[in-house]
C-alpha positions in Angstrom: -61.0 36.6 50.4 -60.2 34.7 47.6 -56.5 33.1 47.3 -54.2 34.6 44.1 -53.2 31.7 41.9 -49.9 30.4 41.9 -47.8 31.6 39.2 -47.4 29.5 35.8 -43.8 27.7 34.9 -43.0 29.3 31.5 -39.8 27.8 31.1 -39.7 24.1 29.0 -39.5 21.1 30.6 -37.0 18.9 30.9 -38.2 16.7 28.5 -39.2 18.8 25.4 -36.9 19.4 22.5 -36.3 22.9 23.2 -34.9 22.9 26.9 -31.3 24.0 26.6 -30.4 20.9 28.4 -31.9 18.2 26.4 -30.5 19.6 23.6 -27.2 19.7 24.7 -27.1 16.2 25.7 -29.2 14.8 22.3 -25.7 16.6 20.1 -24.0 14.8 22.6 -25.7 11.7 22.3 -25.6 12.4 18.3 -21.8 12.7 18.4 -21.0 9.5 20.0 -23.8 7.5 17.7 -22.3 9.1 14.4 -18.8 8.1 15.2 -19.8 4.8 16.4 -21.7 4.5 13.2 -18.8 5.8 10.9 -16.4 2.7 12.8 -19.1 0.4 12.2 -19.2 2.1 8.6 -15.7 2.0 7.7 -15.3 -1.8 9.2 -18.0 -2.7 6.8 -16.5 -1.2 3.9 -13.0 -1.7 4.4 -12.9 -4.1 0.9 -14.0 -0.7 -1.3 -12.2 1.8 0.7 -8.8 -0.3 0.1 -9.7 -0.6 -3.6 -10.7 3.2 -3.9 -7.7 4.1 -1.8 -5.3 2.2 -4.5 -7.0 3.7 -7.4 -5.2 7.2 -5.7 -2.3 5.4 -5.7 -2.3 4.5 -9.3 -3.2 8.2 -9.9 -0.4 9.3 -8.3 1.7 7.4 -10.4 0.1 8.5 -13.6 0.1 12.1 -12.3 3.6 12.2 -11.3 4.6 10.9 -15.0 2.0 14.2 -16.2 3.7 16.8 -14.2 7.4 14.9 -15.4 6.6 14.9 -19.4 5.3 18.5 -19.1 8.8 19.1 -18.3 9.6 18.9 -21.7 6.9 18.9 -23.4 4.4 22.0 -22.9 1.2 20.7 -24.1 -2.1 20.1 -22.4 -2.6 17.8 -19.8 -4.6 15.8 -21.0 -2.5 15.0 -24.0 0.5 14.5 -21.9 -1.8 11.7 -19.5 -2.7 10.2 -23.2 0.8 9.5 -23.7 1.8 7.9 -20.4 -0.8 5.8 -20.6 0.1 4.4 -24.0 3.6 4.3 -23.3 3.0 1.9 -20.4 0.6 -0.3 -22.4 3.6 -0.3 -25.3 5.9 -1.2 -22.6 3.7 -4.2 -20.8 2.3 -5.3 -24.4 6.3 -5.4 -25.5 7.8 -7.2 -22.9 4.5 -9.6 -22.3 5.0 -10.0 -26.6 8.9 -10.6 -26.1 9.1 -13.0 -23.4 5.6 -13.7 -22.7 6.0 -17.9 -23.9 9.2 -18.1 -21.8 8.2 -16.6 -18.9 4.8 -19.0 -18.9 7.0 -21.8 -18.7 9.4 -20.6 -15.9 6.4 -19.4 -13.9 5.2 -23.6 -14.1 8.9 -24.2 -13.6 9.3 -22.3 -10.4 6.1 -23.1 -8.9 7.0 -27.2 -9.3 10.4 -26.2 -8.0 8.7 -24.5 -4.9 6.7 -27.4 -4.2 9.5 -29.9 -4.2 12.1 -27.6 -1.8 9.0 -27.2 0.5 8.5 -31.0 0.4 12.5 -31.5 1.0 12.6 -29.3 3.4 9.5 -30.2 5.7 10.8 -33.8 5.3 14.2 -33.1 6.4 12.7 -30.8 9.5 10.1 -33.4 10.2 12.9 -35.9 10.2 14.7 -33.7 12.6 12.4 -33.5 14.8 12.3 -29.3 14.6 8.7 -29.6 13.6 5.8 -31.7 13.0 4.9 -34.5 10.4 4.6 -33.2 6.7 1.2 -33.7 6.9 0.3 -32.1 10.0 2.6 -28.7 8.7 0.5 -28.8 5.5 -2.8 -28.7 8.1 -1.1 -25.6 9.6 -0.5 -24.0 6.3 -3.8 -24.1 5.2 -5.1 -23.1 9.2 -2.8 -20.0 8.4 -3.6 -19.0 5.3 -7.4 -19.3 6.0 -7.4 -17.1 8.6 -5.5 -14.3 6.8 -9.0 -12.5 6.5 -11.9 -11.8 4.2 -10.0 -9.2 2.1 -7.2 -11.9 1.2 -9.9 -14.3 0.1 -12.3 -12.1 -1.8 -9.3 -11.6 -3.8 -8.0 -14.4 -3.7 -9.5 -16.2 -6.9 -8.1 -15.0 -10.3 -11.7 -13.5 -11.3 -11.5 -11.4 -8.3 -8.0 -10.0 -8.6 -8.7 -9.0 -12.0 -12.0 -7.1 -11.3 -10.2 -5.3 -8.3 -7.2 -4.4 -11.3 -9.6 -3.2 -13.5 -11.6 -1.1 -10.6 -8.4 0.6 -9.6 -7.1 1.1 -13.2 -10.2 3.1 -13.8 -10.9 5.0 -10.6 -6.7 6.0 -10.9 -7.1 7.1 -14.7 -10.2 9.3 -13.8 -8.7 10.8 -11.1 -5.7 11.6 -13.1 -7.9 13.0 -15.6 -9.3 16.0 -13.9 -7.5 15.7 -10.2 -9.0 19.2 -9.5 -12.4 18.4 -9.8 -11.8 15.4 -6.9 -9.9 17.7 -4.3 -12.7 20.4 -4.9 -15.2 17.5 -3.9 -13.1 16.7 -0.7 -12.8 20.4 0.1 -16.7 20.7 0.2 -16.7 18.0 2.5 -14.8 20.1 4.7 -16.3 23.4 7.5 -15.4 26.7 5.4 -12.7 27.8 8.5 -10.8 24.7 8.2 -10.8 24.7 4.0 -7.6 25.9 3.7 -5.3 24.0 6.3 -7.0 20.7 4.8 -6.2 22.1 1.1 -2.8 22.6 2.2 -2.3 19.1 4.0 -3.9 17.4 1.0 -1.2 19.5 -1.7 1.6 17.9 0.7 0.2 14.0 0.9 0.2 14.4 -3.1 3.3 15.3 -3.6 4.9 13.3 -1.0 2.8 10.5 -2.3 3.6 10.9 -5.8 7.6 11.5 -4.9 7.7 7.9 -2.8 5.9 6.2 -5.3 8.6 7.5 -8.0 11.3 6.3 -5.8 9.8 2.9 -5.6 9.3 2.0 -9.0 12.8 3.6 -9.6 13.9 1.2 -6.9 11.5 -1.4 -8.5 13.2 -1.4 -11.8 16.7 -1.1 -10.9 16.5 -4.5 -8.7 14.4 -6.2 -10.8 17.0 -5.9 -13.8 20.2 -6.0 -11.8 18.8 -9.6 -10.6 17.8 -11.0 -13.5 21.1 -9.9 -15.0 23.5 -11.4 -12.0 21.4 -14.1 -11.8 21.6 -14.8 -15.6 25.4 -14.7 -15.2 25.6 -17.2 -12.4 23.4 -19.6 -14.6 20.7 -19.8 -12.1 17.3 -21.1 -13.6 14.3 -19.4 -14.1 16.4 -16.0 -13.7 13.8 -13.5 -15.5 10.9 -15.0 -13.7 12.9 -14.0 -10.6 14.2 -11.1 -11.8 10.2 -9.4 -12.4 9.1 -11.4 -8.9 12.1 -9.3 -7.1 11.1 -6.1 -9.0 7.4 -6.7 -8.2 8.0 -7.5 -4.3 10.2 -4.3 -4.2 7.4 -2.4 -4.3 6.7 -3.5 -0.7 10.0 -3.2 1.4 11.6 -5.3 4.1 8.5 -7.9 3.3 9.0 -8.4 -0.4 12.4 -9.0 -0.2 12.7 -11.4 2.2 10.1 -13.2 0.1 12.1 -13.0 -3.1 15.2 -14.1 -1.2 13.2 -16.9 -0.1 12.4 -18.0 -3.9 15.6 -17.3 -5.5 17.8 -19.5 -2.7 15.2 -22.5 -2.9 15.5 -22.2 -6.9 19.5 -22.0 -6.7 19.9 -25.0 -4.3 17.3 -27.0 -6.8 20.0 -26.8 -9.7 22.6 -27.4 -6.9 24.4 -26.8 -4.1 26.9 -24.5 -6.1 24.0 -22.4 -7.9 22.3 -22.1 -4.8 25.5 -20.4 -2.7 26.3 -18.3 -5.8 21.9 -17.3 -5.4 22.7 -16.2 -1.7 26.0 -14.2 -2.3 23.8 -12.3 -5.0 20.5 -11.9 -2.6 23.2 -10.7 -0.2 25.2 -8.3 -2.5 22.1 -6.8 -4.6 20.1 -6.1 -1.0 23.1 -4.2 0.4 24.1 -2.3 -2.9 20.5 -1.2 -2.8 19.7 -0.5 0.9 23.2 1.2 1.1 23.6 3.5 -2.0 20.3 2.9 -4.0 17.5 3.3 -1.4 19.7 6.8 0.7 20.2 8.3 -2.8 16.6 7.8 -4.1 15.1 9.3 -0.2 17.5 12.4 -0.8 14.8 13.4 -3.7 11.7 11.2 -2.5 10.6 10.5 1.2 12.6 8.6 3.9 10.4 6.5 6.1 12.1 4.6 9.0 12.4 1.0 8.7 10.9 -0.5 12.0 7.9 2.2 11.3 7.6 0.7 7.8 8.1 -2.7 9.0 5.5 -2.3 11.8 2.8 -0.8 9.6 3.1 -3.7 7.3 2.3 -6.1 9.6 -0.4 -3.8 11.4 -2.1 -3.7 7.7 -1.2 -7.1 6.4 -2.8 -8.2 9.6 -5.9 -6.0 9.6 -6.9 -6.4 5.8 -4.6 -8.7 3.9 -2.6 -8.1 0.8 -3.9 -5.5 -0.3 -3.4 -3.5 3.2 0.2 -4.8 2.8 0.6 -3.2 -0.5 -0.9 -0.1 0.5 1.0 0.1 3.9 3.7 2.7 3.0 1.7 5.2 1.0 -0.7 4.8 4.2 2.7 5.5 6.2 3.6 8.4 3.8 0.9 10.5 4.4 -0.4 10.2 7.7 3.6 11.2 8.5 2.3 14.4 6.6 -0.7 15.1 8.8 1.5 14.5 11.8 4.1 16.6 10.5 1.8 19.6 9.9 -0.4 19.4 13.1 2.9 20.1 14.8 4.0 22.6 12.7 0.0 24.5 13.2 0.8 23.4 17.0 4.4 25.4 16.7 3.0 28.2 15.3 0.1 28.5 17.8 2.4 28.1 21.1 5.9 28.3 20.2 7.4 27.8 23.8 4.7 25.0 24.2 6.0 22.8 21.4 10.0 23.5 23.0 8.8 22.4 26.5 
């Protein structure tokens, strides 16, 4: 009597693409290699996402002077971008055509100036004993500034910062061209279920991004003029080149002012100990006129960031990606504070009593 055959396995083995488990452990396995890969991606590329990232920033800008002219004026948009456009290259072409000559010559003024306070200074320190020899603190400058990062010196040459201009200039006017067609792109990108919580986050970072960047070059311009015009009283040198330094720096707080503090005391004390008191009694009544009635009445209508936050980010991006991560550290701030702001508001309205405990 013959003996019956065992029976055959018909399920897959462990090692063929169609056993449950193997699959389940290959999406696994693809999972952590894509977001390794994107890290590694995003490290790489960190020079074009900064540049493409301040392009949105410029659109913002334009697009928030769009949707402001169609206030009064009800015509199409791209008419209305047409105009903003040229009314900002009338205004830089003016005041480049008006005190373009003058401000060339205090530029070379205050960078000699700089030079020699930075020698007096290092000298009298040195001689004090606070810090090293002259030469030996020049060594450490240049130690410091070379190891800002590859960002700060792929931009550091005057070929470089122009192309990056130029890129940004264009990618922001596109964008403020046809803004819908870009935010339709991004909500492909995105699973259909989730397509309308992103569209909503993405309508909030706009407009919170385009109401902090009004506030800033509000805050910008007021600064920059009120400076050169105290400044101009008080008979400090070189007072417009200061005056479009401060309103320049403003656009990066805490940071840039200290910086243009910095500048305006070491050009005051060069024409004099008298010029350089009356520079810090200005720095000092200008920076708490605007941080006590200029910058709370501008956040009332635009976005109110906390100040170590700010501060913190700064450093975090100065540190990480240079100056241009500086400059881009508070629209960076802006809207991830409106991603955190609505998961907690989806989190709210998913599990109320959650949220309160």
């Amino acid at each position: 009597m013959t003996k019956a055959p065992e029976p055959l396995v018909t399920e897959p083995s462990p090692h063929e693409m169609r056993n449950p488990e193997t699959r389940r452990e290959l999406r696994r396995a693809a999972v952590w290699l894509g977001l390794a890969a994107a890290m590694a991606l995003v490290v790489v590329l960190v020079q074009p996402i900064l540049i493409i990232l301040a392009g949105l920033v410029f659109a913002s800008m334009l697009d928030g002077g769009v949707r402001l002219l169609g206030r009064v004026l009800k015509i199409p948009r791209g008419w209305r971008l047409l105009i903003v456009v040229v009314l900002t290259v009338l205004f830089i072409g003016v005041t480049v055509y008006q005190a373009g000559a003058g401000v060339v010559v205090q530029f070379k003024q205050l960078q000699a100036t700089l030079l020699i306070q930075f020698d007096r200074l290092s000298q009298w320190a040195a001689a004090q004993g606070i810090v090293p020899g002259a030469d030996d603190l020049k060594g450490l400058a240049q130690q410091a500034m070379g190891s800002v990062g590859k960002l700060t010196s792929w931009i550091g040459t005057a070929i470089g910062a122009i192309s990056t201009l130029f890129i940004i200039m264009v990618i922001g006017l596109f964008v403020a061209m046809e803004p819908r067609i870009y935010d339709r792109g991004l909500q492909w990108m995105v699973p259909t279920d989730h397509r309308a919580e992103f569209a909503l986050t993405l309508g909030r970072m706009a407009t919170q991004l385009r109401r902090l960047l009004a506030g800033r070059l509000a805050g910008m311009a007021f600064e920059g003029v009120l400076m050169w015009i105290a400044l101009s009283i008080a008979g400090i040198p070189m007072a417009l080149v200061l005056g479009i330094i401060t309103g320049m720096l403003a656009f990066i707080p805490n940071i840039g002012a200290f910086i243009s503090g910095v500048l305006m005391i070491s050009v005051g004390f060069s024409a004099g100990v008298d010029k350089g008191m009356w520079a810090i009694l200005i720095y000092f009544v200008v920076q708490t006129f605007d941080g006590w009635v200029v910058i709370p009445l501008v956040a009332r209508k635009t976005v109110d960031l906390p100040p170590a936050l700010t501060l913190s980010m700064q450093i975090l991006a100065s540190a990480l990606f240079g100056i241009l991560g500086l400059a881009l550290a508070d629209p960076l701030t802006a809207m991830i504070k409106v991603a955190l702001e609505r998961n907690s508001e989806r989190a709210m309205e998913d599990d109320p009593q959650a949220v309160l405990l």
